[in-house]
N, C-alpha and C positions, 0 to 999 in steps of 0.2 A: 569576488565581490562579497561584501558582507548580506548576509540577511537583515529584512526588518527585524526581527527579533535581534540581533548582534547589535545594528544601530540604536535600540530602545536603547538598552545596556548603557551603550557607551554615553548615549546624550545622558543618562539619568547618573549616572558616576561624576559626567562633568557637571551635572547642577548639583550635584553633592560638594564639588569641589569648590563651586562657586558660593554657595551658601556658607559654607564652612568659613569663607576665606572673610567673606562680608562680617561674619559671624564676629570671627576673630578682631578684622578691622574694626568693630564696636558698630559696624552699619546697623548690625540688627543688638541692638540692646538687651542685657540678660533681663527673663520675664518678658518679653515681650512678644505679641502674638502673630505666628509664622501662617498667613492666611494665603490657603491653596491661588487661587485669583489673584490675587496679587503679587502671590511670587510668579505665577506663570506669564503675568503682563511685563515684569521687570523682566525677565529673565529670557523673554519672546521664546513660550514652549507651551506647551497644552496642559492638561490636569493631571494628567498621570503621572510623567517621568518626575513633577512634580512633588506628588504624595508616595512614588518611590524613593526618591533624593529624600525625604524626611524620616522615613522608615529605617532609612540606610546613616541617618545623623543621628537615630534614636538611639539605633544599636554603639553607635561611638561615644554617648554621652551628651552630645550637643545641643539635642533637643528634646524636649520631654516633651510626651503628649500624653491628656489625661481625659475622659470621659467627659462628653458634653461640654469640652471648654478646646479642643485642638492643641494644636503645634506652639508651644514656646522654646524659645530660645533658656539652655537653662540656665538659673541662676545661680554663682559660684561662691557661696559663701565659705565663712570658717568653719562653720560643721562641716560641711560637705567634705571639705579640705580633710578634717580630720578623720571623717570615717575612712576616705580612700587611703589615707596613709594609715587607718589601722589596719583597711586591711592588708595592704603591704607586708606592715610590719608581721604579719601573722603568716602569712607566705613565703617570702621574697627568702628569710632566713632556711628552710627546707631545699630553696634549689642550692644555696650555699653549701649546707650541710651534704647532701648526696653531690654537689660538685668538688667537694673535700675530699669525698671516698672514690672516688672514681677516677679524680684527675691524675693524665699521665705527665711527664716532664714537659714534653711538647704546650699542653696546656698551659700550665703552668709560666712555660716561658711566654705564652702569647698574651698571657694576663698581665704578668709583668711588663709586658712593653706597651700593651695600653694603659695600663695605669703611667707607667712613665712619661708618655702620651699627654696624659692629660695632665699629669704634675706639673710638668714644665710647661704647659699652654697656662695651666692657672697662675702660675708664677709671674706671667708677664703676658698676662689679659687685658685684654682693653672692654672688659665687660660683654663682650661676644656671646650673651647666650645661647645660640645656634650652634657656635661652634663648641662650646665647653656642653651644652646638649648633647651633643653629636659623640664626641669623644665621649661622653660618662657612659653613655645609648653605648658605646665600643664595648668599656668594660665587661658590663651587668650583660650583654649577648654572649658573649665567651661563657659566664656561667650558667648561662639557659638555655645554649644549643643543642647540647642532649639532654636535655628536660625530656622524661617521659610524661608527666602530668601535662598537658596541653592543655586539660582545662584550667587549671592553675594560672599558667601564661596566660590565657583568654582572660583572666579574673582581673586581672593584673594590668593588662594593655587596653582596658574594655575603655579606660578613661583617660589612657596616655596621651592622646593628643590633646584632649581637651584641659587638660592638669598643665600641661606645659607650654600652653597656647596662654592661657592665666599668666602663668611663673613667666612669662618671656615681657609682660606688662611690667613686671616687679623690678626691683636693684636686687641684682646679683653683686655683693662685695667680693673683694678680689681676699678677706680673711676666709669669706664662707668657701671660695671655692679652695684655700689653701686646705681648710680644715674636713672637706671634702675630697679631698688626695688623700690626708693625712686618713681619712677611714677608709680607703680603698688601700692602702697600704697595709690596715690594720687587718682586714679580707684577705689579703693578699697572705701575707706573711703566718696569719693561722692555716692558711689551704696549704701553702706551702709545707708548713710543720706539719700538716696532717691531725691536726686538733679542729676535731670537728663544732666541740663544743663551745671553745673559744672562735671558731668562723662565726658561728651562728650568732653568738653575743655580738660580736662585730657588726655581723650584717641587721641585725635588730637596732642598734644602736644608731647606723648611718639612717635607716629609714626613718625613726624615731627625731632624729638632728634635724633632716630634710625639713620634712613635716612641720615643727616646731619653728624652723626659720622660713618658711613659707608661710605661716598663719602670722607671723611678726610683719611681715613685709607687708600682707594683705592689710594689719593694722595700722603701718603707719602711710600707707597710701591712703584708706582711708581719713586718716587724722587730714594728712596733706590737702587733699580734697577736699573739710572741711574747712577751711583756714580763712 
């Protein structure tokens, strides 16, 4: 049998889950205020596992809480966009680089078959972002599975769900994702070579593209919205 303490746990992870998902579904609106009482009326739970499920959204991005104003839902603008993908771009290049110097054949080969993985999914996509998610998610973990910096990773994933819970709102075109193969091949083919320097530009480049066609998209949804 589980302990009360294991039951806390677990009810407080599922109203994590549940908040998140509401979050996602637009139920609870960016900026808008996450008031203890009323999620525990909706949610049929008490105060606590409550104001732990938001502590536990803080830490993923989802919710900001600020001094004398509580729990909001955060708001995802194009700054925000862009600071996360600078820091990416400042990072993400570095696990490239030492997965250039390290990588053995085996590696190597398992890169290449998720990249090819996801070529051919992009080629003949029906706009799946879950799925073309999922597969890129294949790639970019083959080069960070021996990551020794952990904290780095932590830096990196602190926003990933909530970065691609946004981007899953947007159009994904079927050029963006071609020309997103087209830079995991470019990844590819410098780790391959064992040109570190050239990985690195590569990988700076894909985050940099990312980023750039994620803040267009946010634009022209907004325009659309306007209309």
């Amino acid at each position: 049998r589980r302990s009360p303490k294991q039951m806390k746990k677990s009810l407080s992870h599922r109203l994590s889950d549940d908040i998140r998902r509401d979050i996602m579904a637009g139920i609870f609106k960016p900026g808008v205020r996450l008031k203890t009482e009323e999620l525990a009326n909706r949610y049929a739970v008490s105060a606590n596992p409550v104001r732990e499920a938001l502590w536990r959204l803080q830490g993923e991005g989802f919710v900001v809480q600020l001094p004398n104003q509580g729990a909001r839902v955060r708001v995802v603008d194009e700054d925000f966009v862009r600071n996360i993908f600078e820091i990416r771009e400042s990072i993400e290049p570095l696990f490239v680089r030492r997965m250039c110097e390290r990588a053995s054949e085996a590696d190597i080969a398992r890169l290449s078959e998720a990249h090819i993985n996801f070529a051919e999914k992009a080629a003949n996509s029906d706009g799946d972002f879950q799925t073309m998610d999922a597969l890129n998610r294949d790639f970019h973990a083959i080069i960070t599975e021996h990551e020794p910096n952990i904290e780095a990773i932590q830096a990196i994933e602190r926003y990933g769900n909530l970065i691609n819970a946004v981007r899953a709102t947007l159009a994904m075109t079927r050029g963006r994702m071609m020309a997103r193969a087209a830079e995991h091949e470019a990844i590819l083919t410098a780790i391959r070579s064992g040109d570190a320097d050239r990985a690195v530009e590569a990988a700076a480049r894909h985050v940099r593209l990312a980023g750039e066609d994620f803040v267009n998209q946010m634009r022209l949804a907004r325009v659309r919205g306007q209309r």
